[in-house]
N, C-alpha and C positions, 0 to 999 in steps of 0.2 A: 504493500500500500504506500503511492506517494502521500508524503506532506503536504500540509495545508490544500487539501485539493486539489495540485497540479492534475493537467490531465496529460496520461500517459502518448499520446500522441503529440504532444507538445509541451514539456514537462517547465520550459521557460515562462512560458504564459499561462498563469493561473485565471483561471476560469471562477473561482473565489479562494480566501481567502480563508476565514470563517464564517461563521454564518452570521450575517448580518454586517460585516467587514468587510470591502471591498478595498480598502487603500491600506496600506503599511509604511508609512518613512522608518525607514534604515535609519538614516545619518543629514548630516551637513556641512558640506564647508563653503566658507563666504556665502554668496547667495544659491549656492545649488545644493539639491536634496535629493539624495536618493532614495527610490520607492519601490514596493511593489503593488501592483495593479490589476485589478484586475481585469483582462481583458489587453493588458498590455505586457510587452519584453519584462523580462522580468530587471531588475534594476535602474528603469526607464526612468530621467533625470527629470527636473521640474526645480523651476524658480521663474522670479520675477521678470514680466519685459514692457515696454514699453504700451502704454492702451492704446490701443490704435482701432480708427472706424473706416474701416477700408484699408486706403491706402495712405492716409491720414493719420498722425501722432498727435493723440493730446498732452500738452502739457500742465505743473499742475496748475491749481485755479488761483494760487498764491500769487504767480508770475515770478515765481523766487530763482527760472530758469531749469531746473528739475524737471524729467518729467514726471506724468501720471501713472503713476504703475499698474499694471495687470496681475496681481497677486488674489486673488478672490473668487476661485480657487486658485490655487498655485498652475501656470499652464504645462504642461507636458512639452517638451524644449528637444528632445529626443531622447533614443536609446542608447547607451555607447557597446550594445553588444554589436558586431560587423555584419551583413547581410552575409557573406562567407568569406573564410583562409583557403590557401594553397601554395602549393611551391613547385619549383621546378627544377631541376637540374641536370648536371652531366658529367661524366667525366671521360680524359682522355688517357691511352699510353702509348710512347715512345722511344721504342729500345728502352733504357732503365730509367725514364719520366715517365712519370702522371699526375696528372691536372683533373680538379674537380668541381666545382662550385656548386651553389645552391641559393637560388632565388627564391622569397617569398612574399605574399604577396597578403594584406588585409583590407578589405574594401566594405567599404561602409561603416557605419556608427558615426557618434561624436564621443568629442570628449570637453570637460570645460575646465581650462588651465585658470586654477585661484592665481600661479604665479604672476601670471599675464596681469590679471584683473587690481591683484596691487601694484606692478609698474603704472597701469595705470593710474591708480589713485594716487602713489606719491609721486606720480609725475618722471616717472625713469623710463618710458616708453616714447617711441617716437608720435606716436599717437597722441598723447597728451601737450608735444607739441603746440597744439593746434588751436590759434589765438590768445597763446600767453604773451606774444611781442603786442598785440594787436591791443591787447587789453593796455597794458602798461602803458604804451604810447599814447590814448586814450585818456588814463584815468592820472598818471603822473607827470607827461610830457605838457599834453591838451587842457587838464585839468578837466575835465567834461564830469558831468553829473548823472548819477541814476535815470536821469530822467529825459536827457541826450543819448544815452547807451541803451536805452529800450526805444528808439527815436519816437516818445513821447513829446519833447519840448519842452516849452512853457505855459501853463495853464492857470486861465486865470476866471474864478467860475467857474463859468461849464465850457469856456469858452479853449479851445487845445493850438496852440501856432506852433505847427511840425517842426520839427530840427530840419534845417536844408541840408543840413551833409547827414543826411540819415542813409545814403546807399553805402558810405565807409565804412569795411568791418572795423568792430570797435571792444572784439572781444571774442567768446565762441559761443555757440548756438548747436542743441544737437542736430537738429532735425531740420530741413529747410520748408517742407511739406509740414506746418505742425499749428494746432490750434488751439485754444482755452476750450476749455466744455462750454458749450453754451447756458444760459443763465437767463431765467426769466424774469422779465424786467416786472410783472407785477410781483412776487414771491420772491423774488431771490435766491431762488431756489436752483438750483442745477438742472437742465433738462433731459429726460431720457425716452430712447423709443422702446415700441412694444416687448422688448427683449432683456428691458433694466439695462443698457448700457446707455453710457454718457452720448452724445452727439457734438460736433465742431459747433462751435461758436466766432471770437473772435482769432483770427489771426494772428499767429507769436512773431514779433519780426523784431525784437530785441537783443542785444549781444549782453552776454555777461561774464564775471571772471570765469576762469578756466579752475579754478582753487575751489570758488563757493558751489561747483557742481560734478565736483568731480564723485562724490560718492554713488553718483548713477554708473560709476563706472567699475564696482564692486558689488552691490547689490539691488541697485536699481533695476538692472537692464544684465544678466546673463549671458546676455546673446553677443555681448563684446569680448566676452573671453570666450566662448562657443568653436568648436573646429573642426572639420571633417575629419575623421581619424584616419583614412583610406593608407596606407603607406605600401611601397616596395622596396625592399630591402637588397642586397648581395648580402645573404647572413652567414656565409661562409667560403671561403678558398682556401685549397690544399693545394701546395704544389711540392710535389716530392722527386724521391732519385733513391732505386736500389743498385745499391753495390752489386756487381755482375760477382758469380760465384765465383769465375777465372781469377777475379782480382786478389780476392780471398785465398786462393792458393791452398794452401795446406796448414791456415790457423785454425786455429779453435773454433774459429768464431763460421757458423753456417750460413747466416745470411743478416743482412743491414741495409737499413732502409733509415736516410733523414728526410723529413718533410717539412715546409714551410706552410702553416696553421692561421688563419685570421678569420676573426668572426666581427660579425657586426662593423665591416669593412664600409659599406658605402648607403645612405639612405638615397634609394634613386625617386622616388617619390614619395611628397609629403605635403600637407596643406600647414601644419601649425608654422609658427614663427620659429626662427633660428634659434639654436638651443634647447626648443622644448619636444621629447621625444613621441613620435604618436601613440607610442605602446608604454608612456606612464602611468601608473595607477599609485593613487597615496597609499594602497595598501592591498592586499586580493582577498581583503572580507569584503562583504555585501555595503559598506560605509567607502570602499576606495574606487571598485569597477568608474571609469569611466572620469575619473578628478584627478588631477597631478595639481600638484601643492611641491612647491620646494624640490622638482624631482633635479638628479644629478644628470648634467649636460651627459647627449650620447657619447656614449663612448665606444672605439673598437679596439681590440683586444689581439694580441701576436703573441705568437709563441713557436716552437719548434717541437717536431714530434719524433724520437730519435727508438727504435726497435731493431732489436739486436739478438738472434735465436742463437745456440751453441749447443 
């Protein structure tokens, strides 16, 4: 009898759970959670991302720059188990050489790198880059006001006289497609369609620090550290040489064989960022599948393989 009702025909996707149980969180790190579901991969990831009503990002209603998050429920973001592995190889010999290699191959899943998601936040990424000069020159160069950098202006009453150089970036903005919820002007109230979800209102077209928003960049929004795991590897090359028995003559020794040994030689394909390897995992319980946190840059490995019969 499998556990928790897996069904035997697909023992990864539990069909429930217990009874009356349909969802399990494992774990957390940063903003991503692993689960099990049912109806879904078994360790199928989930966190926060952006609301969005189409194609359309709202931000939030504050205008503090942030966006609006999609956490209620937490969305399903993907699985990090691979659609399927495999490998390939060959080998060759040459009078007293042979040569061997072996390709492998993992396609499909994600995976969501915490490491990433904090360069982001404290700004060691080249991504975070993006409107810190723009800001500064703006807010210490220009001396311009909250209210020029959201190209509001000056208002006086009800009465609004646009910033003329509102088309200058003057900072960073995530979304360029992105709106406030709309808001009914008798209530106040936030408006929503048939569905319970927010709807576009006004248009965001404000810049703001790249510092006071960076934390959508850790748990806000997941899908910024998010990456297709798909990888191809060279996971290994032998190249050897036996000693001819002629050579050997009349020692002791019957036969000898050295070989030259490397694994994890070459990543030929990869989608994450430099340094970060597609086959991390913070750990191989049900809290690590599919999260690298801190993992050690790849590395490949040499050695020599030296056998010797008598």
């Amino acid at each position: 009898m499998l556990p928790c009702g897996f069904s035997d025909d697909a023992w990864f996707q539990p069909r429930r759970l217990v009874p009356g149980v349909n969802k399990l969180q494992f774990g957390q790190t940063l903003g991503i959670y692993n689960n099990a579901i049912a109806g879904q991969p078994f360790g199928v990831l989930a966190g926060s991302i952006p609301y969005r009503s189409g194609d359309t990002v709202l931000m939030n209603a504050s205008k503090n720059g942030r966006i609006l998050q999609d956490n209620n429920p937490l969305p399903i973001v993907g699985s990090p188990r691979p659609d399927w592995i495999g490998s390939a190889g060959s080998s060759f010999r040459y009078g007293g050489f042979d040569m061997s290699f072996l390709i492998t191959v993992k396609k499909g899943g994600v995976m969501y790198s915490a490491t990433m998601a904090r360069m982001n936040f404290y700004g060691n990424s080249l991504s975070s880059l993006t409107g810190r000069d723009a800001y500064f020159f703006s807010s210490f160069i220009l001396g311009e006001n909250a209210n020029e950098q959201q190209n509001i202006g000056q208002q006086v009453g009800t009465t609004v006289t646009r910033y003329l150089d509102s088309a200058r970036v003057k900072g960073k903005r995530w979304y360029d497609n992105a709106y406030y919820p709309k808001v009914d002007p008798v209530t106040g109230k936030q408006v929503v369609d048939k569905n319970g979800r927010f709807v576009p209102g006004d248009k965001a077209v404000g810049w703001f620090n790249p510092q006071s928003i960076a934390g959508d960049n850790v748990t806000g929004n997941v899908e910024l550290a998010l990456y297709d795991a798909t990888s191809v590897k060279l996971s290994e090359f032998v190249f050897g040489y036996t000693v001819p028995p002629s050579f050997l003559g009349r020692t002791f020794v019957k036969s000898a064989r050295i070989a030259f040994v490397g694994r994890n030689l070459w990543t030929i394909l990869k989608h994450t960022p430099q340094g970060i390897d597609p086959e991390s995992a913070l750990n191989s319980g049900t809290t690590g599948v599919g999260v690298e946190a801190g993992g050690s840059f790849p590395y490949a490995q040499y050695g020599f393989d030296l056998k010797v019969s008598f």
